[in-house]
C-alpha positions as CSV (number, residue, x, y, z in Angstrom):
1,X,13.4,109.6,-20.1
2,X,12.6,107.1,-22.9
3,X,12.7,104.5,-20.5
4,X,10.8,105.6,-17.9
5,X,8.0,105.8,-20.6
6,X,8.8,102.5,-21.9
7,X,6.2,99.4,-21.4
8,X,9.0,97.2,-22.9
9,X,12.2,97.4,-24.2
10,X,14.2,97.1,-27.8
11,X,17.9,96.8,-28.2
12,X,18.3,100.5,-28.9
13,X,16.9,101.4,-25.4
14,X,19.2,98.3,-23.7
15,X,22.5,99.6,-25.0
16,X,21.6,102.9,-23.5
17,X,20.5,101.6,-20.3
18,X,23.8,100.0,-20.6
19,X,25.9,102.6,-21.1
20,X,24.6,105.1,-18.6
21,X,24.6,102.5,-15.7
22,X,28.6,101.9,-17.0
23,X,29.0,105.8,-16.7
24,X,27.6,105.3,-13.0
25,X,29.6,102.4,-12.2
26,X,32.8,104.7,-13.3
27,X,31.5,107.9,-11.0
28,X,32.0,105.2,-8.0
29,X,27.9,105.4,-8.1
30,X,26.6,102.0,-7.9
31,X,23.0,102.4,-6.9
32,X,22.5,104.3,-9.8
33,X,24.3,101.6,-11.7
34,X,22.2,99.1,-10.1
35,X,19.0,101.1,-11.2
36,X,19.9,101.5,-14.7
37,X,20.2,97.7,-15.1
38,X,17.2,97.0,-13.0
39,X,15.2,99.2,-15.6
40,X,16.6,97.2,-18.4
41,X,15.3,93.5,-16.6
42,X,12.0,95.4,-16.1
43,X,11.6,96.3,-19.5
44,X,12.2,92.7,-20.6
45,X,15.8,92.6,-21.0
46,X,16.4,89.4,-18.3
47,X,19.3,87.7,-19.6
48,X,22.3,86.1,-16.9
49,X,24.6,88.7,-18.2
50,X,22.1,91.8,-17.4
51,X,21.1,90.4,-13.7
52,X,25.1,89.5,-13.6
53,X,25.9,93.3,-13.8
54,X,22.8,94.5,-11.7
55,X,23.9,91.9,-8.4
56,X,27.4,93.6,-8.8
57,X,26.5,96.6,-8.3
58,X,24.5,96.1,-5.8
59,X,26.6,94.0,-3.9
60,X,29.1,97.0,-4.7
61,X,26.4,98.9,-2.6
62,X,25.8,97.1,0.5
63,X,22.7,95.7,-1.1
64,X,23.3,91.8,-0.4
65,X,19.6,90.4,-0.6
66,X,19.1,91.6,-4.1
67,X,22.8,91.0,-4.8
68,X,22.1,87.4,-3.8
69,X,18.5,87.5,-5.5
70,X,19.3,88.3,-8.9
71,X,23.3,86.0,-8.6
72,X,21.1,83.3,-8.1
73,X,19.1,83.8,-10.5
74,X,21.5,84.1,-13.1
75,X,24.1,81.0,-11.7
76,X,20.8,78.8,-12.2
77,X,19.7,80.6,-15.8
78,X,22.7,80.8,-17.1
79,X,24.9,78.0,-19.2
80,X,27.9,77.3,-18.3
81,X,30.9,79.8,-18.7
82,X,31.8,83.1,-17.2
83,X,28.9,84.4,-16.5
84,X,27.6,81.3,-14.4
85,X,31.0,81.2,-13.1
86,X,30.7,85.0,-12.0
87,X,27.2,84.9,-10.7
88,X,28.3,81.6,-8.4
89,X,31.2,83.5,-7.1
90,X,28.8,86.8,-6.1
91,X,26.5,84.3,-5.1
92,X,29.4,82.6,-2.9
93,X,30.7,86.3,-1.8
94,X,27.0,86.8,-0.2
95,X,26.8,84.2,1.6
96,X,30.1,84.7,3.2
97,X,29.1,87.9,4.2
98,X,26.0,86.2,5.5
99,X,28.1,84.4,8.0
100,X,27.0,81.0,5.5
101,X,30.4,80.2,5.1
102,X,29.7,76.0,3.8
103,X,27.3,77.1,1.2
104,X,30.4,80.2,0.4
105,X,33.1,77.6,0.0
106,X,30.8,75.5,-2.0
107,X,29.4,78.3,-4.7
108,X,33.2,79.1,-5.1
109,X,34.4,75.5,-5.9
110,X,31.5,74.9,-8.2
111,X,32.1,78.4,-10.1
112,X,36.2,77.3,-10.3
113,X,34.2,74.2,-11.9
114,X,31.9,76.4,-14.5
């Protein structure tokens, strides 16, 4: 309810957020997952790892054009690592589903690469 209210977040709110979308994500429920963490980046909490999370779970969903949205976002935001690496493979994973299979194969080298 707190962040429904919210006009920004604080680091108090986030780890909530955070733990309630996990507790989703474990019911096999991730839409609600998805929304937790899409509450968390509207309330100021953008970071790779964040939109990361939310693209999974949407992805886990069905919902590929934000998966591929906020993957992209985060495999051009983030520095290099596994997060980068994870966002380019979701990134990759969409656009194989898309039927973009040369853009697919070259999201997964360049994550192998992170």
């Amino acid at each position: 309810h707190r962040a429904l209210g919210a006009a920004a977040g604080d680091p108090e709110l986030f780890a909530a957020l955070d733990a309630v979308a996990e507790a989703a994500a474990e019911r096999s429920d991730p839409v609600t997952a998805a929304e937790f963490h899409e509450l968390a980046i509207g309330l100021g909490d953008r970071t790779a790892r964040r939109c990361v999370a939310a693209a999974q779970h949407h992805f886990d969903s069905g919902h590929l054009d934000r998966a591929g949205v906020l993957a992209g976002e985060a495999a051009h935001g983030a520095s290099a690592g596994p997060t980068r690496a994870r966002a380019r493979m979701l990134l990759g994973a969409v656009r194989l589903l898309r039927a973009d299979l040369p853009a697919a194969m070259g999201l997964a080298y360049v994550a192998l690469c992170w």
